[in-house]
N, C-alpha and C positions, 0 to 999 in steps of 0.2 A: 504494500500500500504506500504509495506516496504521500508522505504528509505536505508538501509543501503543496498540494493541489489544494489544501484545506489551511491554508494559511490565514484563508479569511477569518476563520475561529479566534486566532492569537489577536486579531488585530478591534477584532467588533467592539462595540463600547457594551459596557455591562445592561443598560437598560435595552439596549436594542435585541440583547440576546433575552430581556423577561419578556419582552412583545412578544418574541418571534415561538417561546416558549409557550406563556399564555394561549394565542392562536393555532399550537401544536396540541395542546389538552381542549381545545374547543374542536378541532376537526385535523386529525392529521393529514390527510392531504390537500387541506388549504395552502400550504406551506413548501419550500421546494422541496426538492429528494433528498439533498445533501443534505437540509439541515433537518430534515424525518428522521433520517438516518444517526444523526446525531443526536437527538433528544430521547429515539426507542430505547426503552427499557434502562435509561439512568433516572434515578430517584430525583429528581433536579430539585424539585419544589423545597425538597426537604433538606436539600445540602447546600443549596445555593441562595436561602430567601434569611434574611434577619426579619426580626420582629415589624420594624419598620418598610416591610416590603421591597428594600434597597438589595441587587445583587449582592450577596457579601463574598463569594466565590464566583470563579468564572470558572468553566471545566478545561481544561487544557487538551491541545491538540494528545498529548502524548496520556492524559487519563483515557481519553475515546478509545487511542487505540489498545490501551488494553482492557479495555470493558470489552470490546471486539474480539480483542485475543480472549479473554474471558468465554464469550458467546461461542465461538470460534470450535471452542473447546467442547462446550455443551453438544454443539450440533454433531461435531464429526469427528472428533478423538476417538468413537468405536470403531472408524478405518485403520486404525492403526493400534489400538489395544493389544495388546501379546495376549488374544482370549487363545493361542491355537497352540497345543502342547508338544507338538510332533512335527511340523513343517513352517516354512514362513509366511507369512501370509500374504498375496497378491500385493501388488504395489499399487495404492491408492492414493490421489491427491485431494490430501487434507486440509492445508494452509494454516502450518499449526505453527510453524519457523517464525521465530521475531523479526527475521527481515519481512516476513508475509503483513507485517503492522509496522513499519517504519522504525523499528525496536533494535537493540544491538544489544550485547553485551554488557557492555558503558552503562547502561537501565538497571542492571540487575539489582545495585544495592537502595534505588531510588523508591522511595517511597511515594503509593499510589492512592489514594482516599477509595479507589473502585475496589478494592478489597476489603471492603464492607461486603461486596454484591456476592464474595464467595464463604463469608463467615467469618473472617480475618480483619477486618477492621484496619485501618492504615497499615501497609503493608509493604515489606520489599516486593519488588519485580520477582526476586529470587524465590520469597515463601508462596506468593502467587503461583508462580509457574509448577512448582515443587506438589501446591496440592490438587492442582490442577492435573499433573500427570499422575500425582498416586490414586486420585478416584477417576476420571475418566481415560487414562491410558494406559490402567495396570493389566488385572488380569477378569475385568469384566465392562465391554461396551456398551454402556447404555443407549440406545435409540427412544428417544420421546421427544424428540426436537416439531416433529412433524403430528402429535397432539395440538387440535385447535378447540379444545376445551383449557381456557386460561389457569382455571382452576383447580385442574388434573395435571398440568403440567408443571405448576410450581409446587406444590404438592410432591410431588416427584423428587423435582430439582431441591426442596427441602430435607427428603428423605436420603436421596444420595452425595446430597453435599453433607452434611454431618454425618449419618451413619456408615454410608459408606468409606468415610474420610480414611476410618481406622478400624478395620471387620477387627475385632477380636473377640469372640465367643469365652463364656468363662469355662471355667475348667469340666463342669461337668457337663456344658453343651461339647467339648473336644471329646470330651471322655466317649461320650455319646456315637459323636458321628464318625469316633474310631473305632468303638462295638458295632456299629451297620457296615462301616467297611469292609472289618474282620470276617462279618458273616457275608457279604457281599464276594469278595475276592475268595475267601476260605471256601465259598458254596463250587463257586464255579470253577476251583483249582481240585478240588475234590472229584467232581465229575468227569474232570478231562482225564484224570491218572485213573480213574477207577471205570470209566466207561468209555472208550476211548475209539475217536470215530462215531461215535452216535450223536445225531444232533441235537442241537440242545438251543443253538442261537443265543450263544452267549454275551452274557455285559462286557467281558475282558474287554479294558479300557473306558467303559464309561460307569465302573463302579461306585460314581458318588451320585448318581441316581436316586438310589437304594435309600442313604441317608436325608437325599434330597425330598424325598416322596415322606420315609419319615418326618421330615419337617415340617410340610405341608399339614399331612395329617393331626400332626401335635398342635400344631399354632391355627391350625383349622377351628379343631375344637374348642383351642385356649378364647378363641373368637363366636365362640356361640355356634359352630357348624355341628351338626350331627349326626351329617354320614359326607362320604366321601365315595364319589363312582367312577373309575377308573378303568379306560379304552386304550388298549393298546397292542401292538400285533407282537412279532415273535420274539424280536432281542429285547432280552431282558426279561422274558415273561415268568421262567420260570422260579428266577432269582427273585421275582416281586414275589411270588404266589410261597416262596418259603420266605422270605425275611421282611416280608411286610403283610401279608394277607395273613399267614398262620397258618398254612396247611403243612404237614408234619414233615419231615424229612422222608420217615418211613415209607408216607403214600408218595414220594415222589419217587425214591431209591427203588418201589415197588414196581412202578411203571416201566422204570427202564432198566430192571430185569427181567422184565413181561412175562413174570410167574402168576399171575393172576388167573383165578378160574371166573372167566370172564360173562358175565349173564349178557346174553345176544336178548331175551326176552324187553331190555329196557333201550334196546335201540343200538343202530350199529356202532358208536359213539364216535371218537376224532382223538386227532393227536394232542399229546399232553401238552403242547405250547400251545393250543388252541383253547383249551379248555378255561373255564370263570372258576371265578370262588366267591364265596361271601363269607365276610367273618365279622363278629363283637370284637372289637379292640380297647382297650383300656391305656391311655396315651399317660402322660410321662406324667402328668397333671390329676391323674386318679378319675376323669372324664371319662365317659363310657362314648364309643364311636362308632357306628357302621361304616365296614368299608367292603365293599361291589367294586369284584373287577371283570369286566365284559367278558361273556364268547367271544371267539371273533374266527373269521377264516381268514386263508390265506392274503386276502384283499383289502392290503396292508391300513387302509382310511376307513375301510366301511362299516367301522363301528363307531365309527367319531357320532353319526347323529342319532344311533341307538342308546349310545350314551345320555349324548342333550334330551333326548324324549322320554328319556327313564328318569331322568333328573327334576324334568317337566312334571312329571305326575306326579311325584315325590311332594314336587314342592304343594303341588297342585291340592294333590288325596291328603300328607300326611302332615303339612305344614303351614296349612292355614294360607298360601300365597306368599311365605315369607322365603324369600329367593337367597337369604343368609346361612337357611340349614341345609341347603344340599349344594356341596361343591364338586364341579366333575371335571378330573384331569384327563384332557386325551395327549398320551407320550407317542410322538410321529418320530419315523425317521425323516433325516433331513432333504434325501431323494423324494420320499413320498410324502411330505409336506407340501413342496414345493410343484412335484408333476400332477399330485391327484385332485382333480377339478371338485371334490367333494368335499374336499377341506374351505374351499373358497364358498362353497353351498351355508358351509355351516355357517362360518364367520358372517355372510350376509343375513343367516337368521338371527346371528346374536344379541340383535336389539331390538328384534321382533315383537309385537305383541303376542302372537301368538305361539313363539318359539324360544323368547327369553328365558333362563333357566341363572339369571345372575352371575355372568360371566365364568367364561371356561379357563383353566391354568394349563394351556399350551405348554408340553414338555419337550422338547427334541432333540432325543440322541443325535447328535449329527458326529456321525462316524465318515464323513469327507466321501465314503463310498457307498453307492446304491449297485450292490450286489456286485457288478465288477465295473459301473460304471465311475467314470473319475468325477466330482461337481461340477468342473469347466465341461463337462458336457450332459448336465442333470438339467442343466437352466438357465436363462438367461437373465435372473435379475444379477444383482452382488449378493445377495442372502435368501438361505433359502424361506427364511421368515417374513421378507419383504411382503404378500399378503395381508400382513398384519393390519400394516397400514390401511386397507380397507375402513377399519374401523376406529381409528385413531387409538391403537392398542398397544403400550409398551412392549419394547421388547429387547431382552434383558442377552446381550454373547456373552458368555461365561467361558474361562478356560476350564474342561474338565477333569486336570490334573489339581486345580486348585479346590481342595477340602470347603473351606472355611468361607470363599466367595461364591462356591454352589450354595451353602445354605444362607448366607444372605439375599443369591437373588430368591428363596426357596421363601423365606419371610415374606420380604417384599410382597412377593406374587400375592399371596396370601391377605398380606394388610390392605392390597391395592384393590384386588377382589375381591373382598369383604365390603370396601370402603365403596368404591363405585359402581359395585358389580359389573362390571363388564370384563371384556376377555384380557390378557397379558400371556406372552411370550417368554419361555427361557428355552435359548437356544445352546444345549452345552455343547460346544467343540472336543469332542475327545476324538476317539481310534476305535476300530475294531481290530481287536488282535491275532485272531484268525481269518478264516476265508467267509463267505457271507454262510457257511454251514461250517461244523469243526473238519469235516472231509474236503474240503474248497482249499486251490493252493491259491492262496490272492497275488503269488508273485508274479504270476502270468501275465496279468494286466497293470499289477502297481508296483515293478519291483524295487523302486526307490522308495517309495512311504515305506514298503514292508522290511525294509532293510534299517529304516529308522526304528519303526517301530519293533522290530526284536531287539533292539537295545536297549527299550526304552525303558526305566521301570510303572510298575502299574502306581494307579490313585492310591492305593493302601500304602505302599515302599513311598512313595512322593511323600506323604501325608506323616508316615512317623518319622521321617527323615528330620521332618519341617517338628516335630514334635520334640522329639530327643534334643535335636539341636537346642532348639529352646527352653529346654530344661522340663520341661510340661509333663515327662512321661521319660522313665528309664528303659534302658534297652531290655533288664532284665523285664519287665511287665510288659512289655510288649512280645514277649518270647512267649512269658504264660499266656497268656492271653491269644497267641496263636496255636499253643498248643491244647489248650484246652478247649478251645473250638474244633480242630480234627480229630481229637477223639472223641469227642462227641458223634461227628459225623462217619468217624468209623465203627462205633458201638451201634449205632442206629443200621448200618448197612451190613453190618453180621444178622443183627438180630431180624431182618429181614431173609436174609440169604437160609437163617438156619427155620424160620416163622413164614411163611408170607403170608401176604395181608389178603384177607380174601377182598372180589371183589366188590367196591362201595360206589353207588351213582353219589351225583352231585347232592347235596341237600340244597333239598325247594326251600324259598323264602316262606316268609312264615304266612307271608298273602297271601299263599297258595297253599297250605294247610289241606282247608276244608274241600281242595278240589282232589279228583281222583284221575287216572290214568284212562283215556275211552275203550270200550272191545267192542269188537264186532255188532255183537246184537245192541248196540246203544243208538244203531243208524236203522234200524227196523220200524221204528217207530216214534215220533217227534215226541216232546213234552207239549201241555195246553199251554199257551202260551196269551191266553184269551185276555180280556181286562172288564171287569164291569160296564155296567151305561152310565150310573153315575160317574168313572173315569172319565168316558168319553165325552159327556155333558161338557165337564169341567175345560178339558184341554181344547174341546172344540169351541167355547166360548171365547176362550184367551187366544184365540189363532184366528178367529174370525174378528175381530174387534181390535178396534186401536184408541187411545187416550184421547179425552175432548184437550180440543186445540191441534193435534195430530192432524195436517193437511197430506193425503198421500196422493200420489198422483193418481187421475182419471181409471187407468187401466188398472192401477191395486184397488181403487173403488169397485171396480165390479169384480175383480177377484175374491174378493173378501164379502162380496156379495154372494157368490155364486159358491163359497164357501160356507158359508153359512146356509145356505139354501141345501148342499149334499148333507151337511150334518142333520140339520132339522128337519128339513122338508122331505126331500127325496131320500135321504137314511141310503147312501150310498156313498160312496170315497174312492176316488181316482187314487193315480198312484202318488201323488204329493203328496192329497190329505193323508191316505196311508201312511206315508213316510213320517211326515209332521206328528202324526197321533201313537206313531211308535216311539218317537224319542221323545213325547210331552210325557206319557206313558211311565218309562222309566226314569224320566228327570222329577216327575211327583213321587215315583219311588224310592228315590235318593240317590239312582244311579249316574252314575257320569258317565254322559254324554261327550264324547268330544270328535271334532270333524272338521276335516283340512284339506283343502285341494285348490286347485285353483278356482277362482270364483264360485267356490260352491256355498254364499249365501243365500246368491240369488239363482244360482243353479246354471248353468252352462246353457240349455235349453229353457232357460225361464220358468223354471216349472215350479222350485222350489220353493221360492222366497220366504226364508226363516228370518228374514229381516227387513225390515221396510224406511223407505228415506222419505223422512220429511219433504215434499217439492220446494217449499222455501225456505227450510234453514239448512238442510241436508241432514237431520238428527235421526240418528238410526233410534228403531224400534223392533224390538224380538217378544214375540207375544207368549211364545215356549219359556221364557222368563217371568213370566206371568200369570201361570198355572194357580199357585196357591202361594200359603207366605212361609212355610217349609217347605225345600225342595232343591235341585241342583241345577246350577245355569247350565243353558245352553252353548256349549265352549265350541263355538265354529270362526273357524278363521279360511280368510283367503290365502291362500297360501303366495310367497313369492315362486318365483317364474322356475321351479324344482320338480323334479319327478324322485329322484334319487336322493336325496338329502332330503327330501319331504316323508316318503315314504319309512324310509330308515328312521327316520324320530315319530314318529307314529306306532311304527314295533317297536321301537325301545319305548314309548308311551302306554302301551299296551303289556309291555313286560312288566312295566310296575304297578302294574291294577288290572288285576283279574276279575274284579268284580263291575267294569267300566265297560262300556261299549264306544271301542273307536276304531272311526273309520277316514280310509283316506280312497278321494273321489278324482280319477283323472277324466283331464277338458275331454278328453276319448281315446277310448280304450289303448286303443295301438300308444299311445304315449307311455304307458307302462313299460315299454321297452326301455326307454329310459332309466327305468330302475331295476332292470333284469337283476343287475349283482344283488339286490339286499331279496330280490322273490328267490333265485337260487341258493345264496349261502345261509339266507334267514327264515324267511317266512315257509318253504317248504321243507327244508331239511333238517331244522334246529330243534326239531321235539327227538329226531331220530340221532341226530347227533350230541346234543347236547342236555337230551331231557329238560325241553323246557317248552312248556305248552304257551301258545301266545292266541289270542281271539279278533284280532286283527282283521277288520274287513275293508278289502278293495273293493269298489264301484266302478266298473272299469264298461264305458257306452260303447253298446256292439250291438250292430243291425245292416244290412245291406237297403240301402236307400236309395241310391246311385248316388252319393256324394265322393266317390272315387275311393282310390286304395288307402291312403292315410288316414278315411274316417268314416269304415265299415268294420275294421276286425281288431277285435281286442286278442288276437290270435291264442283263440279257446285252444287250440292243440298244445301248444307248447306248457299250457296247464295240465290239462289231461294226460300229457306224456310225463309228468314228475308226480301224477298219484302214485299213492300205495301207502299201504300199513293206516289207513285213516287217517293221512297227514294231513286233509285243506277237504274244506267244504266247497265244490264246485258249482253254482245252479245258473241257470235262465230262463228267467221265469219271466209268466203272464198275467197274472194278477196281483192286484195290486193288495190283495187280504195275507198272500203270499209271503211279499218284501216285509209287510206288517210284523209277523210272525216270522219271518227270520231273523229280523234282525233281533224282535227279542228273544226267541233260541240262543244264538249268541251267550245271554248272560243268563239263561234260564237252565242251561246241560249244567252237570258237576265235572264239567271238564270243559275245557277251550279248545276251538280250533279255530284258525285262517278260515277266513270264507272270503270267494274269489264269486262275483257278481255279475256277468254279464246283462249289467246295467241296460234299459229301453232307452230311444233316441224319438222315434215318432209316438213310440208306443205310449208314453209320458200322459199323451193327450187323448190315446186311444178310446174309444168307445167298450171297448173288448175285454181291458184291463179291468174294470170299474167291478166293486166288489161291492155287495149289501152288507149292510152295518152289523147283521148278524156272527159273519163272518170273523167278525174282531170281536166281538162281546160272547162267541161261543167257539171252539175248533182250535187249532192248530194247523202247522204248515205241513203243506202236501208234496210229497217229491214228488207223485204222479196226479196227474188229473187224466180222468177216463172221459169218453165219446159220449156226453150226456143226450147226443142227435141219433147219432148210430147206434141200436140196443140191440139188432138184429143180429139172431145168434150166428147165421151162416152167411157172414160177411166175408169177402173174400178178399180181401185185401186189411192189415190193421198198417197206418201209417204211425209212425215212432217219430217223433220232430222234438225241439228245444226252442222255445223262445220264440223273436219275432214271426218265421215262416211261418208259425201254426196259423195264425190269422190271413194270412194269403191262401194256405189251404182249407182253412173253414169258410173264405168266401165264394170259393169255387165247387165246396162242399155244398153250399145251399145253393148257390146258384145253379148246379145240376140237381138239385136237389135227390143229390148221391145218398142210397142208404145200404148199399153195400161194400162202401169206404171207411172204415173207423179211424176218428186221428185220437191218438194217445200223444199227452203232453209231458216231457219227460223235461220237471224244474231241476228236479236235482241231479247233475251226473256223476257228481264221486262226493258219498260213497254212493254206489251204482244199487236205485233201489229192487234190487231183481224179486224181493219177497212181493213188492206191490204189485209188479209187472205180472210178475206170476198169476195175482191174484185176477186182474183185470183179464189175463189172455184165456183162465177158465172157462169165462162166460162166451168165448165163440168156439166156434168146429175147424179147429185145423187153418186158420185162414192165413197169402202168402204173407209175412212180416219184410214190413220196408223200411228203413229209414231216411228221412228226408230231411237234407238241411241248404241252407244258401248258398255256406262257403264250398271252395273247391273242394274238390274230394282227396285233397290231400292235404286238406287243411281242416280247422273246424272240428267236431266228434267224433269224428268219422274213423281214423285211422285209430283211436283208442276203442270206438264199439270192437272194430274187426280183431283188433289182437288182445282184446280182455274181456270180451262179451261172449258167451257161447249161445246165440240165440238163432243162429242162421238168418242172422237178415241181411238183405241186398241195400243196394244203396243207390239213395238219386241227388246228385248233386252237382254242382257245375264242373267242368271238364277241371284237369290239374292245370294248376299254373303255378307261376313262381310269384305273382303278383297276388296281393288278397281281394280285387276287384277291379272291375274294370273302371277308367273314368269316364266311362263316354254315358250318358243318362239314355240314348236309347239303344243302346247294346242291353244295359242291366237290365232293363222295363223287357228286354226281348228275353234275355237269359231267363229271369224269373218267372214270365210267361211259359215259355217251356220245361220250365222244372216242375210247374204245378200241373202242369199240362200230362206230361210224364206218370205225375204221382196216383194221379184219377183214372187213366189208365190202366181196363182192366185184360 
């Protein structure tokens, strides 16, 4: 910086600099740039005014410039921080050099009044700069420069200028985070010599985790939290799940000597680094804690928003709304931080109304290598954190060889999250010291890190190094103290090797108690699921009615007309009031309701609207809120622009409330692909893999209209091909008494499953759907509906359809006024109800059996009737293709002409 470009400063007269000052706290950009730039963030008023309002100091070119150097410092010394313990770190331009401020040498002993601004009070250049590089250029970079909450950001800069000045922990917080080490490094030095080759995805190198996660948790509680839910994929998982979760040595040593007599009856299960636990924790403070650590598969991110959604109901079910008692850490690696688009889902939910869960504590091993890829080719920001910034979220580089400044930023996190609930970042730089498996040679690709890093020593050797030296801890106690932790862990793997443990599932959370495991015969026949007429009286008063003063617009006027008119008058219910009367239903029951998709208040097709806007003030109104004056709100949100990160906090929402009906609604069906991974690795496999029942229901719009390929098929195949074992409740149903009654099934069975919805699109409005009110005040849901037209025993033909088609073939039913056609409506397809079928196919003589659907025939039911159905039926449906529909409106109008055409056909 040149100062002589800024001479005018030296030269100004004192009052002319109060003007120009005054007119800088009235509008800063009234005034030039130069002198904005000069009056930003110096306390002027207070350093430079006497009583009598007379300048009594003038600030000096050479104070500016190191308030600058100061600022300087704040913003961008984490470029240069020594956070990285094994390599050097890129060369970055910081402008941290006194020549970068007109400054020399000759400065250092001069005293600066601007060291007030760092805690120091008139100050050498020399103690200035001194504590300038001990807190932001030691061994942890602070990033919060780019925080535009003023509030949040000084805040900060309070916290890391004083505390950070001088981390020293007292003796029995060292004591402490040398105990997690010990068991940390002793866990995983233990299983490489005793299991050798078998992977395990080890911490070696970012061993202060362990202690760091400790921290959390302790200072969690010490802050009023009362559980803690923790997502994270393989490294490290199993070093959490023994020195922080509490699951034994023994059941781990048991695992990976796979002497287990293994019960295949509770599911095919998964591997031991994939596996959760839950445990009571008692923290250092005599606090009692829950802490939940996720399933997860191999699809390193896609537990991040299972996490926030289990955290959601928590706060939701168990905590009154107060977003202080449940904290959830998701620990990323630094590759999949930075590549998985799911993490950025999250972060945009995290100030959501409807997704807020009081900020997340972002942990990230960042081992410099994603599997054998190097970071210069993981990403293109400078960090893989960079993200963060989305939401104006600290975000803390830490060297991971340094003890004592992981668990400072571990506090921090904690006080920061607490304080403004939202999300914060600790990013540790450590190593991974094997290959991305203990069988992996990583020299192949990084032979220079891995040539550093086998000399390097670990977090635990760094740590007592730094111990001993300082007198804190003798070598001889650090010797016991290692010893008496391996033999521990060698008494525990004898007594295994000579005992083993028989096999034990996971223990269910205690919310899941009173449910039980489903069999076979539990899909034979529904529960009533009916509700009185006084219910319906009540719910249908409060949905058809809006508050005086409430102006809605023209069109919700005669909806709410014509709703009131199905309730009272005509004692029948379309598929909305349906819908609406289901969840008024169990929100007077007490149950939670909750429901998320995109636009699903008002419903993608108009059909819903569980909330209504004022036309002149725009004031929303939910009438399902309105029920009675005990009862549970209505919790539906519009979801942001997500399928995948939407979805996944939904099952992790549904995982912490068994007793809750939630459901997530895509704009149409085929959009669901977007969240294949959480349908594949969650919602259909995790009761089998991981015993854990989830009731989770998708609404996913499927119908052939001729609206082209993207917005007919919610491609029912790809469901139907991952049944079995009664994993997901599959239906396609036609009435609207139906949806009524499933959905409260759902929370009415003593067990949960998935239900997967092949949601109506025209049908919504249909004529065909409409159910009588008896229907809901008496019955239950029907997986079959039989040919109430066709009764004729020697019909020779029975058609088999699902969902919308039926109504194409009933219209052409009457209109030949066909009575030796019968159509059977099949709602439910897995579990496949063959005892009903049975029942209905009695009543004729041998007649041929058809199945009839829209989509291709190699798409759709179809290829699941033919290889799981033994019923010999033929099939009619449109020729194969690789597309799910045609776009052209009189192709479809033609194809579906001929398929019904076909069907009738005797």
């Amino acid at each position: 910086m040149n100062m002589d470009k800024y001479s005018y400063i030296a030269n100004a007269h004192g009052n002319y600099l109060d003007e120009l000052f005054k007119a800088y706290k009235e509008n800063p950009d009234s005034i030039d740039e130069s002198w904005k730039k000069f009056f930003e963030g110096f306390e002027f008023a207070q350093e430079n005014y006497g009583e009598a309002g007379e300048s009594s100091v003038v600030a000096t070119p050479r104070e500016t410039a190191v308030r600058n150097l100061i600022y300087n410092y704040r913003a961008w010394a984490h470029l240069v921080a020594k956070t990285n313990p094994v390599r050097e770190r890129r060369p970055h331009t910081a402008k941290l050099e006194l020549s970068d401020f007109g400054l020399s040498e000759k400065d250092l002993e001069t005293e600066f009044e601007v060291g007030e601004e760092i805690g120091l009070g008139k100050a050498s250049l020399k103690k200035i700069l001194d504590k300038l590089k001990k807190v932001y250029a030691g061994h942890i970079g602070f990033e919060y420069n780019h925080i535009r909450d003023s509030n949040v950001s000084e805040w900060l800069k309070n916290k890391i200028e004083t505390e950070g000045a001088d981390i020293n922990p007292s003796k029995e917080e060292k004591h402490r985070i040398l105990s997690k080490l010990n068991e940390a490094s002793g866990f995983e030095n233990f299983l490489h010599t005793k299991f050798l080759g078998q992977k395990r995805f080890s911490l070696e190198g970012g061993e202060n985790m362990i202690p760091a996660l400790d921290k959390i948790i302790n200072k969690g509680a010490e802050l009023d939290a009362a559980e803690v839910v923790i997502g994270m994929a393989h490294r490290g998982r199993l070093n959490v799940l023994a020195n922080i979760m509490g699951k034994t040595y023994e059941e781990i040593f048991s695992e990976f000597e796979g002497n287990q007599e293994v019960d295949l009856t509770m599911g095919d299960g998964d591997v031991k680094y994939h596996l959760g636990y839950a445990s009571h924790l008692e923290t250092t403070a005599g606090k009692k804690t829950y802490v939940k650590l996720a399933p997860n598969p191999s699809h390193l991110e896609a537990v991040d928003p299972v996490v926030l959604g289990y955290c959601r109901a928590q706060i939701d079910d168990e905590y009154s709304g107060d977003m202080g008692k449940s904290i959830p850490i998701l620990i990323h690696g630094d590759a999949a931080v930075a590549g998985q688009g799911i993490v950025y889902e999250c972060i945009q939910m995290s100030l959501l109304d409807g997704y807020k869960t009081g900020g997340t504590i972002h942990f990230v091993i960042n081992n410099q290598v994603g599997f054998t890829t190097d970071f210069a080719d993981a990403r293109s920001s400078i960090y893989c954190t960079d993200l963060a910034k989305i939401v104006d979220a600290p975000i803390l580089h830490v060297n991971g060889d340094d003890a004592e400044a992981v668990q400072f930023c571990a506090n921090l996190a904690v006080e920061y999250r607490q304080k403004f609930n939202k999300d914060i970042f600790i990013d540790m730089l450590c190593y991974r010291r094997h290959g991305h498996n203990e069988s992996d040679e990583p020299k192949f690709t990084q032979p220079k890190l891995y040539n550093a890093i086998g000399k390097h020593p670990n977090p635990r050797e760094v740590y007592v190094k730094q111990l001993t030296e300082k007198g804190d801890l003798s070598s001889d106690e650090v010797k016991k103290l290692e010893k008496e932790f391996k033999d521990k862990l060698q008494d525990r793997l004898n007594e295994i090797k000579e005992h083993p443990l028989p096999y034990k599932p996971q223990k269910i959370e205690e919310e899941w108690d009173h449910l039980r495991r489903s069999k076979e015969t539990d899909f034979e026949k529904s529960p009533d699921t009916s509700i009185s007429n006084e219910a319906v009286e009540k719910i249908a008063k409060a949905i058809s009615e809006v508050p005086k003063g409430f102006k809605p617009l023209r069109q919700i006027e005669k909806l709410l007309k014509d709703r009131k008119a199905n309730f009272f008058e005509k004692k029948e219910l379309g598929w909305a009031d349906a819908e609406l009367l289901a969840y008024g239903s169990l929100l007077a029951e007490g149950t939670i309701v909750r429901m998320s998709g995109q636009d699903v208040k008002r419903g993608t097709f108009s059909h819903r609207h569980a909330y209504f806007f004022d036309s002149n003030t725009n004031e929303p109104y939910c009438g399902l809120n309105n029920i009675q004056k005990e009862q549970q709100p209505l919790r539906i949100y519009n979801s942001l622009l997500s399928e995948y990160g939407v979805l996944g906090f939904e099952y992790g929402y549904a995982m912490a409330t068994p007793n809750a009906l939630v459901i997530w609604e895509a704009q149409f069906g085929d959009f669901a692909n977007g969240a294949q991974i959480m349908i594949d690795q969650f919602i259909i496999s995790a009761e089998s893999k991981w015993q854990r029942m989830n009731g989770l229901v998708m609404l996913l719009p499927h119908g052939y209209e001729g609206q082209g390929p993207e917005h007919s098929s919610a491609r029912m195949e790809r469901f139907l091909q991952m049944c079995a074992n009664e994993n997901i409740i599959i239906a396609n149903l036609t009435t609207s008494a139906n949806i009524f009654h499933l959905m409260r099934r759902q929370v009415a069975w003593e067990f949960r499953k998935p239900a997967v919805v092949f949601s109506p699109k025209s049908l919504l409005r249909h004529q065909g759907t409409i159910s009588p009110l008896k229907e809901f005040t008496s019955g239950k849901f029907k997986e079959i509906i039989a040919d109430d037209y066709v009764t004729n025993k020697n019909v020779k033909k029975v058609l088999f359809c699902s969902g919308k088609v039926y109504f194409d073939l009933l219209e052409e039913q009457k209109k030949k006024k066909s009575k030796d056609v019968a159509i059977v409506r099949v709602e439910q397809l897995y579990p496949w109800p063959q005892k009903q079928i049975d029942a209905i196919l009695k009543k004729y003589n041998n007649p041929k059996l058809v199945w009839v659907q829209e989509e291709p025939k190699n798409m759709g039911a179809w290829s699941y009737i033919n290889m799981r159905i033994d019923m010999n039926l033929e099939v009619i449906a449109r020729k194969i293709s690789a597309s799910p529909a045609t776009g052209f409106s009189k192709v479809h109008k033609e194809e579906q002409a001929n398929l019904v055409k076909q069907a009738f056909s005797i």
